[in-house]
C-alpha positions as CSV (number, residue, x, y, z in Angstrom):
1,X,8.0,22.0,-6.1
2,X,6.3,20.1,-3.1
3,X,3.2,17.8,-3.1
4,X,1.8,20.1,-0.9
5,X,1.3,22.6,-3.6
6,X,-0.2,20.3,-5.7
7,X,-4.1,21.6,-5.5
8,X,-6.3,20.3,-3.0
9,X,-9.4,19.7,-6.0
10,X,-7.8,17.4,-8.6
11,X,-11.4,16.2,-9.7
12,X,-13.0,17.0,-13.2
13,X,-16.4,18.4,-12.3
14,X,-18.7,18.7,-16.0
15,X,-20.8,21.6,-16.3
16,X,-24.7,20.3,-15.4
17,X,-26.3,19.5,-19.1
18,X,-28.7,22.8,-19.8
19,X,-32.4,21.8,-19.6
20,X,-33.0,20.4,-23.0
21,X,-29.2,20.0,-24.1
22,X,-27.7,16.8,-24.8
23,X,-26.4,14.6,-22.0
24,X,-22.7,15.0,-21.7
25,X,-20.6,12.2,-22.3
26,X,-19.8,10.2,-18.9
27,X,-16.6,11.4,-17.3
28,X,-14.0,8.7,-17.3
29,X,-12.2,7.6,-13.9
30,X,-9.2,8.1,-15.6
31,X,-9.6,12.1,-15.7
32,X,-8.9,12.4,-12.0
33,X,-5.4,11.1,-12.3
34,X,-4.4,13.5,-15.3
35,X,-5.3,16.9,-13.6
36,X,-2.8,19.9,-14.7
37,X,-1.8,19.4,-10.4
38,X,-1.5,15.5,-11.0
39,X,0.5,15.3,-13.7
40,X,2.6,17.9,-11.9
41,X,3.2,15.4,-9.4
42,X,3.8,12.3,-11.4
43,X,6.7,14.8,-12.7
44,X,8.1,15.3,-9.1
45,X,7.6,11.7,-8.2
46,X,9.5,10.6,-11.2
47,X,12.5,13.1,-10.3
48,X,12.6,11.5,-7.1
49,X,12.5,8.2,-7.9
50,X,14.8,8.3,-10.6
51,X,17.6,11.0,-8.3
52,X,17.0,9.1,-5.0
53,X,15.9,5.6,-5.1
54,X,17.1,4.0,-8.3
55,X,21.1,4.5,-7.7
56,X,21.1,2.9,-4.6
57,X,17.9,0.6,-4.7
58,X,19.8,-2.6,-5.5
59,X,22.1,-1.8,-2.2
60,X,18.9,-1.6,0.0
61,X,17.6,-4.6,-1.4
62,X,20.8,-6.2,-0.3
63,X,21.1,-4.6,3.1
64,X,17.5,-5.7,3.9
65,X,15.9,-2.2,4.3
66,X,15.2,1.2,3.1
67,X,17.5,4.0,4.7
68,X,15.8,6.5,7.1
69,X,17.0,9.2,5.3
70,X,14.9,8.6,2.4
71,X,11.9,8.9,4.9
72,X,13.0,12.4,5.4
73,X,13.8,13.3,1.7
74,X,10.4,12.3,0.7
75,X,9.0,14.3,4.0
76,X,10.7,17.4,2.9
77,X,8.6,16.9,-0.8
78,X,6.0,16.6,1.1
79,X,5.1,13.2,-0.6
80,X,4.4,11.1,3.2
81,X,1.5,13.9,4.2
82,X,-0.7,13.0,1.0
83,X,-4.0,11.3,1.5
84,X,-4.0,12.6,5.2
85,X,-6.6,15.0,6.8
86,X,-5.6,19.2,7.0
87,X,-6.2,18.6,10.7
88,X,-3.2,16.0,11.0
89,X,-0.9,18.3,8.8
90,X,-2.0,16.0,5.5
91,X,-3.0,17.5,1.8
92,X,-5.1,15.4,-1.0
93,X,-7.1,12.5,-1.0
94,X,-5.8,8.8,-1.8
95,X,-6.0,9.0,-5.0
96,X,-2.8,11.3,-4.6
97,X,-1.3,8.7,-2.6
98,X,-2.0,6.2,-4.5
99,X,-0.6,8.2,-7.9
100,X,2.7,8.6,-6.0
101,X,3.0,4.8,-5.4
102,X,2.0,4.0,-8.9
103,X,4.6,6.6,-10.5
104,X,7.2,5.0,-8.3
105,X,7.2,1.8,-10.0
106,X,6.2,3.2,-13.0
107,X,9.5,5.4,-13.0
108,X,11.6,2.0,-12.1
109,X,11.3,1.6,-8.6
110,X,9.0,-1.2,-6.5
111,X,6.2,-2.3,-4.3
112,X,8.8,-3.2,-1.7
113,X,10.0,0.6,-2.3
114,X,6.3,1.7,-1.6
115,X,6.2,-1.2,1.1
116,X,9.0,0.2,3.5
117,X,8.7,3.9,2.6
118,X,4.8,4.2,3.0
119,X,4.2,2.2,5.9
120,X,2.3,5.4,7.5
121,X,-0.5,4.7,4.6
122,X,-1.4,1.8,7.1
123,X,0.7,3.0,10.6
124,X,-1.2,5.9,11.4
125,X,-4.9,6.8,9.7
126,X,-6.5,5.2,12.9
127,X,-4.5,8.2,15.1
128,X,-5.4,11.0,12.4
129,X,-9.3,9.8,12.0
130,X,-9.7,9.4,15.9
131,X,-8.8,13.0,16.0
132,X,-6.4,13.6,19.6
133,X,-4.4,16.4,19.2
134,X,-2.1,15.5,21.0
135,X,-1.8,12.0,19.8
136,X,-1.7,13.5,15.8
137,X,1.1,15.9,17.2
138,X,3.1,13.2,18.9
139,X,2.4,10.0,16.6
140,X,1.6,11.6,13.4
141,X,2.8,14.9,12.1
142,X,6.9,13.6,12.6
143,X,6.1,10.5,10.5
144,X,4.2,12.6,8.0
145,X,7.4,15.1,7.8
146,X,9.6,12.0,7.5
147,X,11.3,11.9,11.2
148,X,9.6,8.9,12.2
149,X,8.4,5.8,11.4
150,X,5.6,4.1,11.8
151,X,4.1,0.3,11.3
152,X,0.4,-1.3,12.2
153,X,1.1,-4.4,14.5
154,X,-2.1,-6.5,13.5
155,X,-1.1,-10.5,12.8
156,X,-0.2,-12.9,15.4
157,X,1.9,-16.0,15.0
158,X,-1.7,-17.6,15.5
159,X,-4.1,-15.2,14.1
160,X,-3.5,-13.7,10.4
161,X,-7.0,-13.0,8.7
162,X,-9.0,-13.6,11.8
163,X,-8.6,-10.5,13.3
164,X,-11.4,-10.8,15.9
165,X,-9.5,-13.7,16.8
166,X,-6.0,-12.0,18.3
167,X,-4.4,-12.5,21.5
168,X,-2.3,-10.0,23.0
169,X,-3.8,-8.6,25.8
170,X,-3.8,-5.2,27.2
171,X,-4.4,-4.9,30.8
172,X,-5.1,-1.8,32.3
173,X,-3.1,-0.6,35.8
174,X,-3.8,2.6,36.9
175,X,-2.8,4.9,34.2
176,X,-1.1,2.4,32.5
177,X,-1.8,-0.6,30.2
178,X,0.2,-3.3,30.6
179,X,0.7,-5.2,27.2
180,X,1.6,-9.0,26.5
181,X,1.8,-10.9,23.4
182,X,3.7,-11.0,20.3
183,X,2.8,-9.9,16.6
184,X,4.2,-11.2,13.1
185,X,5.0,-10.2,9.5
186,X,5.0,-6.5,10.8
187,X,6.3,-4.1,7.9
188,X,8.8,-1.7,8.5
189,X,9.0,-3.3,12.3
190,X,13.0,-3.7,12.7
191,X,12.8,0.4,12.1
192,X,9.5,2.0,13.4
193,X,9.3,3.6,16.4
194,X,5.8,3.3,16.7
195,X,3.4,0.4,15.9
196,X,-0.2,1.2,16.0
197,X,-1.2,-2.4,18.0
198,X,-4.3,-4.6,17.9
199,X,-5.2,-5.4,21.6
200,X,-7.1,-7.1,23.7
201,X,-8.5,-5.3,25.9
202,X,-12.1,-6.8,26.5
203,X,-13.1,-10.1,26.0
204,X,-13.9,-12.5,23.3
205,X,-14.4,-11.5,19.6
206,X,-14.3,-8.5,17.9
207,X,-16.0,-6.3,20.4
208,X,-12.8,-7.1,22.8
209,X,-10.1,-5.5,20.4
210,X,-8.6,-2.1,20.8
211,X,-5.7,0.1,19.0
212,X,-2.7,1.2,21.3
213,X,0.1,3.1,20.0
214,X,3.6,1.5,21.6
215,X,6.6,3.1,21.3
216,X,9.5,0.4,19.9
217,X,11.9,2.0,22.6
218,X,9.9,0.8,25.8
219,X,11.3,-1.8,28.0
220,X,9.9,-4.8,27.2
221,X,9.9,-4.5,23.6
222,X,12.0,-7.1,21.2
223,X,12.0,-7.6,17.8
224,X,13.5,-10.0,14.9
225,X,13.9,-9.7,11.7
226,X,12.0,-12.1,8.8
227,X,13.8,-12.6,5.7
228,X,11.2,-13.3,2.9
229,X,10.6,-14.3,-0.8
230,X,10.6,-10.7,-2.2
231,X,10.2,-6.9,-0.8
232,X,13.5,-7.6,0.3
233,X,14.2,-3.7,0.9
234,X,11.4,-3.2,2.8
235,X,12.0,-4.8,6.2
236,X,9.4,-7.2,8.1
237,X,9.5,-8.3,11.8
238,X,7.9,-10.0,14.6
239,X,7.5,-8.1,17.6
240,X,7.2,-9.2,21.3
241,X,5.9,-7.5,24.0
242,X,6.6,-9.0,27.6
243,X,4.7,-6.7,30.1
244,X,5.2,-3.6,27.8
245,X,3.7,-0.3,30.0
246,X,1.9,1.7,27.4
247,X,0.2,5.2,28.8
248,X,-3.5,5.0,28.8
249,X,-3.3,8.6,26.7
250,X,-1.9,6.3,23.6
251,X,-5.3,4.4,23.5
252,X,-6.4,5.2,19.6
253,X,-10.4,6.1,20.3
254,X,-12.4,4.3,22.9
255,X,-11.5,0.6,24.2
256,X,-13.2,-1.6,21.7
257,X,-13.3,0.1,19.2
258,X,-10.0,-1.3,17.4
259,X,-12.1,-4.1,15.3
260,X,-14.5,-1.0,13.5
261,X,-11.4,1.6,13.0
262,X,-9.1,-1.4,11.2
263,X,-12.0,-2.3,9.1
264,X,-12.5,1.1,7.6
265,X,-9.0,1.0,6.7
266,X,-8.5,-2.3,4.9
267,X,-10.6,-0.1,2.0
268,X,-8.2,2.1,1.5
269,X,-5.0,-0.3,1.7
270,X,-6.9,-2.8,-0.4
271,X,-7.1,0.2,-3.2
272,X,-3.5,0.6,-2.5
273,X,-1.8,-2.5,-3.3
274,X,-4.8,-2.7,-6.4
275,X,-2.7,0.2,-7.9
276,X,0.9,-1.2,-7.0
277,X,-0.7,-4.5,-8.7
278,X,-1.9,-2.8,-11.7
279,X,1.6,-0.3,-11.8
280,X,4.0,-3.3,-11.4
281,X,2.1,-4.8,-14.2
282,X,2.6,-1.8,-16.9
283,X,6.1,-1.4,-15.8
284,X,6.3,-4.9,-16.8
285,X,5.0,-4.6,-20.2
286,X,6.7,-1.3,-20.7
287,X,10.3,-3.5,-20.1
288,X,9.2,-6.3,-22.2
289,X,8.4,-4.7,-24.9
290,X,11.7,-2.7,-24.9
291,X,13.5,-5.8,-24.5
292,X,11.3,-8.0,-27.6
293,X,12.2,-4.8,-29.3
294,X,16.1,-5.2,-28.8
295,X,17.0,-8.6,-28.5
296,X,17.9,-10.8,-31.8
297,X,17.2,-14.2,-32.3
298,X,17.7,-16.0,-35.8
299,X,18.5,-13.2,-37.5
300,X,15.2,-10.8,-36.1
301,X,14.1,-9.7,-32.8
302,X,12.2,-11.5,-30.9
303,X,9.1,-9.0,-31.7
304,X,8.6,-10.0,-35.1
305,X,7.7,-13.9,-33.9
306,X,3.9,-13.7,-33.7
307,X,4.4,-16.0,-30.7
308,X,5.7,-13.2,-28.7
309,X,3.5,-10.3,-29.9
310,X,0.7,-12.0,-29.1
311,X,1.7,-12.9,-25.8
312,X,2.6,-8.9,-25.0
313,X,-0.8,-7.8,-26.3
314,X,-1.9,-10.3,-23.6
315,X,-0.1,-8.7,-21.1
316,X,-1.1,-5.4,-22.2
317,X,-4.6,-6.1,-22.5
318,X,-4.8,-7.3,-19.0
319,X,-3.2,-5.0,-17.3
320,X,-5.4,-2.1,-19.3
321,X,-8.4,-4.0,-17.4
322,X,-7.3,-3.9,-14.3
323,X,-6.0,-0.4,-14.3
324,X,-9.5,0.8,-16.0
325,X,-11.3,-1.6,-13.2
326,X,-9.6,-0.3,-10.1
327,X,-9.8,3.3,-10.8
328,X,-13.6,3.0,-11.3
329,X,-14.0,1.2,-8.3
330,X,-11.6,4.3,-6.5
331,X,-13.9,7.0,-8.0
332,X,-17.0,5.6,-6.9
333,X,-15.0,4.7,-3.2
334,X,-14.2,8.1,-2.7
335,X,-17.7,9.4,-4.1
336,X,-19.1,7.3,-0.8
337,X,-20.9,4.7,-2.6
338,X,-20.7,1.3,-1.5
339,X,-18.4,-0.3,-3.2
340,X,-17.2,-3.4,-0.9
341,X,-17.9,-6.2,-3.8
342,X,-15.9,-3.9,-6.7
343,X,-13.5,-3.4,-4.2
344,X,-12.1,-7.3,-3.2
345,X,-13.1,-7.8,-7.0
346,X,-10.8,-5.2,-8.3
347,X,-7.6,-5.9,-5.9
348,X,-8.2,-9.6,-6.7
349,X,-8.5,-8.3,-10.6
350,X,-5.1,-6.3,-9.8
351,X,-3.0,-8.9,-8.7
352,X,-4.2,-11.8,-11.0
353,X,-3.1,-9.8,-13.9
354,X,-0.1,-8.4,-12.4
355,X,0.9,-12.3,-11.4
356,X,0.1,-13.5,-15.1
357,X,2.1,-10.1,-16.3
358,X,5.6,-10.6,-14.4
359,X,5.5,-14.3,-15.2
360,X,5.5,-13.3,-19.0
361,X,7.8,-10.6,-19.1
362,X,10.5,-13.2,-16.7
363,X,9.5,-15.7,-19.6
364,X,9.9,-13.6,-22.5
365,X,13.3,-12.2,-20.9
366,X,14.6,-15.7,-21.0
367,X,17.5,-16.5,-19.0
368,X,18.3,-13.0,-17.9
369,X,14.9,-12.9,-16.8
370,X,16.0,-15.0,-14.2
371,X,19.2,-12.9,-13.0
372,X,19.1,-11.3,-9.8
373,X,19.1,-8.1,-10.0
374,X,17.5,-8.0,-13.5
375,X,14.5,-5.9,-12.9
376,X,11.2,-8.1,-13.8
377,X,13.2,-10.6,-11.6
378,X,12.5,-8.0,-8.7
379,X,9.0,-7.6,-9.9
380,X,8.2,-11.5,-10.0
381,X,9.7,-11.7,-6.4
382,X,7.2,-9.0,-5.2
383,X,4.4,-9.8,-6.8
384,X,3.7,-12.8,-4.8
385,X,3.1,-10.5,-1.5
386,X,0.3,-8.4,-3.1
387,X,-2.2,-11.6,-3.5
388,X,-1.5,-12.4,0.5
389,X,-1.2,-8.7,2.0
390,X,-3.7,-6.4,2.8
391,X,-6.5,-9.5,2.6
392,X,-5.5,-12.8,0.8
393,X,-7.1,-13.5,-2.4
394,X,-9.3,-16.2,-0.9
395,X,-10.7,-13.7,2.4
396,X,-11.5,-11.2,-1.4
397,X,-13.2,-14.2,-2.6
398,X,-15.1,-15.0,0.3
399,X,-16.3,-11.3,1.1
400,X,-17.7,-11.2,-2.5
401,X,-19.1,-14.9,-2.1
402,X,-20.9,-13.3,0.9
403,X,-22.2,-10.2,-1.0
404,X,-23.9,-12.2,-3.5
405,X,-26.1,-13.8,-1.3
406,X,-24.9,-17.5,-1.4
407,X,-26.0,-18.0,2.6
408,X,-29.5,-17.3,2.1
């Protein structure tokens, strides 16, 4: 069974209270993500995780980066096109995506898994939104199917969270734009073969910044690999561009329009990493408590000392929170509400418990907590990423410092 024939609804919908009946009881946001279709899909996400990522997981974290075969294997489940518009050969809503990532860690596999597999999620949204046929036809549908890959070339070696403030320029020549610059701590950049770009293709400040899609194989192109902290299977790089020719045609949208179309996306990646936060963090307390459960210490194991069980309940309560806390915030996103305060509260919400979880569960493993290799050693290693990616926790802070009016 593919995602794609998972259904298309997926939401609970009550039945309007009768004119003088009692009010129903309010829905929960957890109803969404246990549909009949949904749970269907946790089911085939599970299968997959468990036939085609966890033999050979500790390999790729070894070698650096995900194979491209598993692109296509999830492509062929259909598992890359969810979340994506019918019109760009997508099915579902975010949510969907969102359940695949968290049913991937959940099943024993990573954030650095979801990193380097599901770069697309943040690769390619702008080309499907902006609508060009010929661009979704090109650009999209083969990473959606599996036989490409795609990354989002957005930080510069001087310009992280000040996006308004990047430098790589875009000149245009005829039908061409000629590109210079250089971009860092790009995802999936030793391996894509596309990078939607941030460019400058105006002048100062946000109105100046476009998106251009760049092929990887242009002359002019050059790319290193980072080695970092954690994600290690999910490959990072910084790319340079030294008078790159780009065809005008691969301009996402209209020239300054980059700034806007990268804003609306930071909801949904924000959401994203929320869930990986909150899923890292149960698959944390899931292994902790199966390890309490086995290991002996003085004669008892280590579950009976009220020292431990309290500190589990901890973990569990938190993570509960979160989980509850984001997937509100996602049912009233998707609803169209304006949720931009929930939203930097939630991920920041995510990822504090999700960093107070895995530094439990390594402590409460002991020594072979610190073991590479060991799972929750995996999980303390990626953590770290998810308070800095997809907005730090201080830019979350700041937006919701803004929204409650402390400048007036």
């Amino acid at each position: 069974m593919s995602a794609s024939a998972v259904s298309r609804e997926g939401h609970h919908q009550p039945d309007r209270a009768r004119e003088g009946a009692l009010r129903p009881e309010p829905v929960s946001a957890h109803d969404a993500w246990a549909t009949p279709e949904r749970r269907a899909l946790r089911e085939l996400v599970a299968d997959f995780t468990t036939r085609e990522i966890l033999p050979d997981l500790e390999r790729w974290e070894d070698e650096g980066a995900l194979p491209r075969a598993l692109h296509e294997r999830a492509g062929d489940l259909g598992l890359l096109e969810l979340g994506f518009p019918e019109t760009a050969g997508g099915v579902g809503d975010h949510l969907d995506a969102c359940l695949v990532a968290e049913q991937l860690i959940l099943s024993g596999g990573s954030s650095g898994v979801c990193a380097g597999l599901f770069t697309h999620g943040i690769g390619v949204p702008h080309i499907a939104a902006a609508g060009d046929e010929e661009q979704i036809a090109h650009f999209v549908r083969p990473v959606l199917a599996g036989r490409a890959i795609a990354s989002l070339g957005i930080t510069e070696p001087e310009a992280g969270s000040d996006v308004a403030a990047i430098t790589t320029r875009a000149e245009r020549d005829g039908d061409d734009y000629v590109v210079t610059g250089a971009k860092t701590f790009i995802t999936s950049g030793t391996r894509a073969d596309v990078v939607t770009t941030a460019v400058r293709t105006g002048g100062p400040g946000h109105r100046g910044i476009s998106l251009l899609v760049i092929e990887t194989d242009r002359p002019g192109v050059s790319r290193s690999r980072l080695r970092k902290m954690g994600w290690h299977c999910s490959d990072t790089a910084e790319l340079r561009f030294d008078g790159v020719r780009v065809p005008a045609t691969n301009l996402v949208g209209a020239e300054g329009t980059g700034f806007r179309q990268i804003m609306v996306n930071f909801a949904a990646e924000r959401l994203s990493m929320a869930v990986q936060a909150y899923a890292t963090a149960q698959r944390c307390v899931d292994l902790t408590i199966a390890w309490v459960r086995a290991r002996q210490t003085f004669g008892s194991p280590l579950a009976q000392r009220q020292v431990v069980r309290h500190q589990v309940a901890e973990m569990a309560r938190e993570t509960a929170v979160a989980r509850t806390y984001v997937r509100d915030v996602m049912a009233r996103w998707q609803a169209g509400q304006d949720v931009v305060t929930d939203l930097a509260m939630a991920k920041n919400t995510a990822v504090a418990a999700c960093d107070a979880v895995v530094d439990r569960a390594v402590q409460l493993h002991g020594g072979m907590g610190y073991m590479h290799g060991v799972e929750v050693e995996r999980h303390y290693r990626d953590a770290r990423i998810l308070g800095i990616g997809g907005g730090t926790t201080e830019i979350m802070n700041e937006v919701v410092a803004g929204r409650l009016g402390l400048d007036a």
